[in-house]
ZAMARGU-4260 file (C-alpha; in steps of 0.2 Angstrom, whole numbers, plus 5000, padded with zeros to 4 digits):
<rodrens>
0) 6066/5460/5201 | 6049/5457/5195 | 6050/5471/5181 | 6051/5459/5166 | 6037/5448/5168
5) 6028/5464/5170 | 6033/5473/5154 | 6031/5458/5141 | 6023/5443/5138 | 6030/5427/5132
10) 6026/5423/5115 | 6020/5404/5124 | 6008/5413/5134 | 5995/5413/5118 | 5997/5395/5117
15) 5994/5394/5133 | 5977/5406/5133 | 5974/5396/5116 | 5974/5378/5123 | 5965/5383/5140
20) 5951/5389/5130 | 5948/5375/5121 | 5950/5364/5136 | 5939/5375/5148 | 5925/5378/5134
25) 5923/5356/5132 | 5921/5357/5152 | 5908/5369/5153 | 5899/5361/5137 | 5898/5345/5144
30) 5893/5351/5162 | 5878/5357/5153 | 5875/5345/5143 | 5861/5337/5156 | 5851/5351/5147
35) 5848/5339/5131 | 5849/5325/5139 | 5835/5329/5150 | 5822/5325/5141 | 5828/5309/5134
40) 5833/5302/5150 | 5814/5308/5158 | 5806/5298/5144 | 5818/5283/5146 | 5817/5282/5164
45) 5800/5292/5169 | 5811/5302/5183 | 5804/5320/5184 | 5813/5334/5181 | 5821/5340/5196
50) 5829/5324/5200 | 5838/5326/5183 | 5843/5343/5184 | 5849/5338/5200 | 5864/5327/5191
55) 5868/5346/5184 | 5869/5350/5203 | 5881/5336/5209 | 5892/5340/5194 | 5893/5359/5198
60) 5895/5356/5217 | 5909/5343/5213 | 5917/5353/5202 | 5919/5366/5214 | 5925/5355/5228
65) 5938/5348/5214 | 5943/5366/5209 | 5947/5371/5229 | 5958/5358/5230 | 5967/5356/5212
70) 5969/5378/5214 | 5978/5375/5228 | 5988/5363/5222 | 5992/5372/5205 | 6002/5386/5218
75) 6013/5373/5221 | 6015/5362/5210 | 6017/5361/5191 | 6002/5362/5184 | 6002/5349/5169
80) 6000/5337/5182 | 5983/5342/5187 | 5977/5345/5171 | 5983/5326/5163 | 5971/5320/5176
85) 5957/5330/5171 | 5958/5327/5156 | 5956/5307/5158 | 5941/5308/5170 | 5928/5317/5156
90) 5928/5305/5144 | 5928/5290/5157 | 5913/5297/5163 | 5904/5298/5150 | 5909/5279/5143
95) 5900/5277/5162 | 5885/5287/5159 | 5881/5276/5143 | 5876/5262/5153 | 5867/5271/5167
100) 5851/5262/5175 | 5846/5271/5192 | 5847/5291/5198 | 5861/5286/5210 | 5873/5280/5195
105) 5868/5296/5187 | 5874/5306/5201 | 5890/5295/5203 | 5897/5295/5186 | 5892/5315/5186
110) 5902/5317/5204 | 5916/5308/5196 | 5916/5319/5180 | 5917/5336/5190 | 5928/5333/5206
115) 5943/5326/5196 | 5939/5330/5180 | 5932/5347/5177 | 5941/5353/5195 | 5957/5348/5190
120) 5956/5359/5171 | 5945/5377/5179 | 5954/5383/5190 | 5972/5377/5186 | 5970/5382/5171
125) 5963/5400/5173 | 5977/5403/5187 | 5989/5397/5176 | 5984/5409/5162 | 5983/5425/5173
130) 6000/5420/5179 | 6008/5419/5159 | 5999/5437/5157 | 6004/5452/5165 | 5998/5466/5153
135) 5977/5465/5148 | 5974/5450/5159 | 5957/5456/5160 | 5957/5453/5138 | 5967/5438/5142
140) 5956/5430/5156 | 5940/5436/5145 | 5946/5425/5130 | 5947/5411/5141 | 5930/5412/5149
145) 5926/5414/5130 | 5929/5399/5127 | 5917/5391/5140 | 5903/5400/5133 | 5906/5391/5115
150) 5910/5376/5121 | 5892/5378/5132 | 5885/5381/5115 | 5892/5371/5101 | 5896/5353/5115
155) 5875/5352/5119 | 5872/5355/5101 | 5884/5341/5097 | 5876/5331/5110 | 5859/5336/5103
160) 5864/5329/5086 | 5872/5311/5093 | 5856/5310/5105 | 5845/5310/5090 | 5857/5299/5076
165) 5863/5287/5089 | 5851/5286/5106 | 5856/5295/5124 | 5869/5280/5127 | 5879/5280/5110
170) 5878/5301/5110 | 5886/5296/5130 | 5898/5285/5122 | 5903/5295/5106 | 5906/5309/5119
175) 5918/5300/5130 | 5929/5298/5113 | 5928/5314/5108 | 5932/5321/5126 | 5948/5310/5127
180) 5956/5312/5110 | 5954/5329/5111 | 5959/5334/5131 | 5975/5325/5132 | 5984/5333/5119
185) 5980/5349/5125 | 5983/5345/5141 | 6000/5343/5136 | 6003/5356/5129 | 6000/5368/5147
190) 6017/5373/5160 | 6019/5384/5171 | 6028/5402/5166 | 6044/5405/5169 | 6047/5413/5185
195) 6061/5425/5188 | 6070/5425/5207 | 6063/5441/5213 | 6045/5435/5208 | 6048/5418/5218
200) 6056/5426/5233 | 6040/5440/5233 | 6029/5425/5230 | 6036/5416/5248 | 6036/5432/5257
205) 6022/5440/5261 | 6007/5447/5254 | 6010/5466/5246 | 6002/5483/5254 | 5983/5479/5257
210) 5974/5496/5248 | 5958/5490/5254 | 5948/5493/5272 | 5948/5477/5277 | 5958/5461/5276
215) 5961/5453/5258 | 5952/5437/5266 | 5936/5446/5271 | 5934/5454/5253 | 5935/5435/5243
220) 5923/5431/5259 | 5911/5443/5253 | 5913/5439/5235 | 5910/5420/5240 | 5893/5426/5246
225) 5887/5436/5231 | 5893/5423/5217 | 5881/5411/5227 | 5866/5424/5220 | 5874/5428/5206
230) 5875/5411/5197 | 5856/5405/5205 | 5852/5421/5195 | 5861/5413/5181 | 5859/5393/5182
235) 5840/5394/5180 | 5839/5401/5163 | 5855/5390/5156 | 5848/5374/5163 | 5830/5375/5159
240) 5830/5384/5144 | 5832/5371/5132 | 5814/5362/5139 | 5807/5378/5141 | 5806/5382/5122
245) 5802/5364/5117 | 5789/5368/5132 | 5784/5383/5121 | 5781/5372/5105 | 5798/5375/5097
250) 5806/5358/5090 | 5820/5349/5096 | 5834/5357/5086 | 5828/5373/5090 | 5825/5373/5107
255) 5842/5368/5108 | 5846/5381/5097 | 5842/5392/5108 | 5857/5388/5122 | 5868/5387/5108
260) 5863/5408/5104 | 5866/5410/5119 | 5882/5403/5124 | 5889/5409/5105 | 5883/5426/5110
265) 5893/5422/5128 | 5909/5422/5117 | 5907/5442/5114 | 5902/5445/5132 | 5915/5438/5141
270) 5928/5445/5129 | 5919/5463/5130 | 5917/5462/5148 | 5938/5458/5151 | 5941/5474/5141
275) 5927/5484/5152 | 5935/5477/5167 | 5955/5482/5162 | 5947/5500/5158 | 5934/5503/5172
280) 5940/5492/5186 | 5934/5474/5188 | 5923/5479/5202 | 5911/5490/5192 | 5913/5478/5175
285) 5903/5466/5189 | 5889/5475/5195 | 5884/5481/5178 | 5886/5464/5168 | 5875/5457/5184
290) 5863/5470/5185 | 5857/5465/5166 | 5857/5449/5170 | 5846/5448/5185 | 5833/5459/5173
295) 5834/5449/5159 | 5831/5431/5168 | 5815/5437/5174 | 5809/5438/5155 | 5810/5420/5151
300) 5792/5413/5153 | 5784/5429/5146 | 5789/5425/5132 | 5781/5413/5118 | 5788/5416/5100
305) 5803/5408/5095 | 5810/5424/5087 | 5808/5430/5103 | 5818/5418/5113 | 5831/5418/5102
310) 5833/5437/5103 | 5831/5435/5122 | 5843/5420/5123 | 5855/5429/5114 | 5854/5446/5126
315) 5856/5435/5139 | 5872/5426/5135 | 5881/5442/5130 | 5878/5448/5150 | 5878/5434/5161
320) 5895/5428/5151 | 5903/5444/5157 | 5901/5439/5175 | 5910/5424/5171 | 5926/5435/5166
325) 5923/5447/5181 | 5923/5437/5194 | 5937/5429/5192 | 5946/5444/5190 | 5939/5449/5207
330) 5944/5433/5216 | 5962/5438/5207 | 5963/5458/5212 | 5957/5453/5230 | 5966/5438/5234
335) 5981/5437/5244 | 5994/5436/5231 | 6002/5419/5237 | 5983/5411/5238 | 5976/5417/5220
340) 5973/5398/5213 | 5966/5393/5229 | 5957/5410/5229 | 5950/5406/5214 | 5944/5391/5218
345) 5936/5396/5233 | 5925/5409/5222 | 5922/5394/5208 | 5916/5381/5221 | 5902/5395/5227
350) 5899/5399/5212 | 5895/5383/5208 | 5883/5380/5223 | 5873/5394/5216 | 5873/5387/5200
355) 5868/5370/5208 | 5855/5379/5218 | 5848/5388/5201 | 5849/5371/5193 | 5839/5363/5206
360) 5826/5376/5211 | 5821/5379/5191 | 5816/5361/5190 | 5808/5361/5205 | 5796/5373/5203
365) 5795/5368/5187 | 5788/5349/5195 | 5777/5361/5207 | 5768/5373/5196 | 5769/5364/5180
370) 5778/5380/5173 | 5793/5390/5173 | 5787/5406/5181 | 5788/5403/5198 | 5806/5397/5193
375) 5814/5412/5184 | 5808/5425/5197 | 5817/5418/5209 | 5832/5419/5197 | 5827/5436/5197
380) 5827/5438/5217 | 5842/5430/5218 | 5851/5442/5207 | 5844/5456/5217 | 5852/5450/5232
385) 5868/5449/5222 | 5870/5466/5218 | 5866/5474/5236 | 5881/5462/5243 | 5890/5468/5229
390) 5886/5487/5233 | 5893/5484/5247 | 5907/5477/5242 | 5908/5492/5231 | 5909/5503/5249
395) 5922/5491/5257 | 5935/5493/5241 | 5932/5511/5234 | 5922/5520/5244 | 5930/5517/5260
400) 5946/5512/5252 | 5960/5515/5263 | 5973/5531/5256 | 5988/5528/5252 | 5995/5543/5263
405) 5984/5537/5277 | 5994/5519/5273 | 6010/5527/5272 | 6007/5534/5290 | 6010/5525/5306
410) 5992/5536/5312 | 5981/5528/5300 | 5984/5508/5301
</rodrens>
C-alpha cells in the first residue's frame, strides 16, 4: 500500500531538496551567464548582439532536448547516474568556452553544456524531488526552483567579478573549476526514494481515474503551448537586462546588479508561489504569477533611473520566479502518473524554446531599432497569449472538469 510514503517524509528527503537546490541554482546561473559575458565578447569579437544572445538560445534549446530525454530516463533508471554526468559536462564546457575564437565554437561548447550537462541535472532532479515529497510538494518543489533564481543571481555576479579581475577567458576558466568542484559531490549525494511494493506495482499498472475533461496527454499538450509564451514573456527582460541598464548609464557592477535583485528577489517568489499553489491549486497560482509578469516586462525601457530599475527588477523577479514553481507543478498534476519525469521534460524543453525565442528576439530588435522597446512589448504580447491558452486550460480542468458521480457512472464516461 501506498499509505506510508503518503503520510511522512524521510528525513533524507531534505538533503535531497537541499542538494538539488544548489545544483539546479549553478545550472540556471551559468545558462544566464551570456548576460555579462555579452558585452565582453561584442567588444572582443565585434559580433552584434543577436548573434550572442543567440549562444543563450542554443543552450536553452539543448537543455530542453537533454531534459526530454534524461526525464525519461530518471523513470527508469536510478537517478545518480544522470546526474554524475551532468555534473561533468558544465565545467568542461566552460574550460572550452575560454579558448573560443568563432560564433560556431560558441554555439558548440554552449550546445554541449545544456544537452548533457544542464539536461541531465533539471529535470531529473526536480522529478526526483517531487517523488521524495509527498506532503507540501508545492513548498518543496518551490525551494527548489528557489534555488535557480539565486544561483541566476549571485553565479553572473561571480562571472561579473572574474570578467573584470581576470579577462572573459580566465572568468571561463575559473568557472569550469568552480562548477566541477562543486557539482560532483552533490551529485553524489542524490538517490532515488525508497519505493514501497504497492507504489511500484501502481506505478507499472496503469494511470489512476483521469478527473479532468479530456485526456491527461492533451492537458501537458496544452501546457506545452502556453510555457512557449510564457517564457518569451519572461527571457527578454532576464537576457537583456544587464545591457539595458549599462545602456541606460548605469556602470558595470550595477547593471549587473540589477539581474542579481532580481534573481535574489526570485528566491521569495518561487517559495511563495509553491505555498499559493498547495493552498489555491497550481492552476490559478499560474495565471496569477503570469499575469504580473506579462504587465511588468512591458515597463522595462520606460524606465531610466537606476533606483527605478532596481525596484522594477526586483518586482519582476518575485513573479516571473513563481511561474517557474507552477509550472512544474502543472506538468506534475497533469501528467500521467507513470510519465511525470518525461512529462516534465516535455514542459522544460518548451519552455526553453520560449526562453530561446525571448532571448533571441530581445536582441534582435535590439540590432533593428537601436533600443529595447520594440523588444519588451513583444515580451509583453507574448504573455498575453499566455494567459488566454491558459484560460482555457482553466475551462478544460475546473470549469468543465469531469464529476466524480458522472465518473462513477457508466452514463457519463
Amino acid at each position: 500500500m501506498s499509505t506510508s510514503l503518503q503520510e511522512s517524509e524521510a528525513p533524507y528527503a531534505w538533503v535531497i531538496l537541499a542538494a538539488t537546490a544548489v545544483m539546479i541554482g549553478m545550472a540556471f546561473g551559468a545558462i544566464v551567464n551570456i548576460s555579462v559575458f555579452l558585452k565582453p565578447l561584442a567588444a572582443e569579437f565585434g559580433w552584434p548582439r543577436a548573434q550572442l544572445a543567440a549562444a543563450y538560445s542554443v543552450v536553452t534549446i539543448a537543455t530542453g532536448l537533454g531534459g526530454i530525454v534524461m526525464g525519461h530516463f530518471s523513470d527508469r533508471l536510478p537517478v545518480r547516474r544522470v546526474v554524475l554526468v551532468g555534473s561533468i559536462v558544465p565545467g568542461v564546457a566552460f574550460f572550452l568556452l575560454s579558448g573560443l575564437n568563432t560564433p560556431a565554437e560558441l554555439y558548440a561548447f554552449h550546445a554541449l553544456m545544456g544537452l548533457f550537462g544542464f539536461g541531465a541535472i533539471m529535470v531529473p532532479l526536480t522529478n526526483v524531488t517531487t517523488q521524495w515529497f509527498a506532503r507540501n510538494r508545492g513548498l518543496a518543489v518551490g525551494l527548489t526552483s528557489a534555488g535557480g533564481a539565486l544561483g541566476q543571481g549571485l553565479m553572473p555576479f561571480l562571472a561579473r567579478e572574474l570578467i573584470l579581475a581576470q579577462g572573459w577567458r580566465g572568468a571561463y576558466q575559473t568557472m569550469g573549476v568552480i562548477y566541477l568542484a562543486a557539482l560532483l559531490p552533490l551529485a553524489l549525494l542524490i538517490r532515488n526514494p525508497p519505493r514501497p511494493t504497492g507504489w511500484s506495482a501502481a506505478a507499472a499498472g496503469g494511470d489512476e481515474a483521469n478527473p479532468y475533461a479530456i485526456p491527461r496527454q492533451w492537458l501537458v499538450a496544452i501546457v506545452c503551448v502556453a510555457v512557449v509564451f510564457c517564457c518569451t514573456c519572461m527571457a527578454t527582460p532576464i537576457v537583456h537586462v544587464v545591457a539595458l541598464g549599462s545602456d541606460a548609464g548605469l556602470g558595470p557592477r550595477e547593471a549587473a546588479g540589477l539581474l542579481t535583485v532580481m534573481m535574489i528577489f526570485g528566491v521569495a517568489g518561487r517559495i511563495l508561489t509553491g505555498r499559493m499553489a498547495d493552498r489555491i491549486g497550481n492552476l490559478r497560482a499560474y495565471i496569477i504569477v503570469s499575469a504580473a509578469q506579462t504587465v511588468l516586462a512591458l515597463w522595462f525601457p520606460h524606465v531610466h533611473s537606476a533606483a527605478g530599475l532596481y525596484v522594477l527588477a526586483a518586482l519582476f523577479g518575485l513573479w516571473y520566479a513563481g511561474v517557474m514553481t507552477a509550472l512544474i507543478l502543472c506538468a506534475r498534476e497533469f501528467s500521467p502518473p507513470r510519465n511525470t519525469g518525461l512529462s516534465i521534460g516535455l514542459v522544460a524543453f518548451f519552455g526553453w524554446i520560449g526562453m530561446a525565442l525571448g532571448a533571441w528576439q530581445g536582441g534582435l530588435f535590439y540590432d533593428l531599432n537601436g533600443d529595447y522597446g520594440q523588444a519588451f512589448l513583444n515580451s509583453s504580447i507574448a504573455g498575453v497569449i499566455n494567459l488566454l491558452i491558459l484560460g482555457l486550460l482553466y475551462l478544460y480542468t475546473v470549469r468543465w472538469a469531469v464529476q466524480p458521480e458522472l465518473r462513477a457512472s457508466p452514463a457519463g464516461g
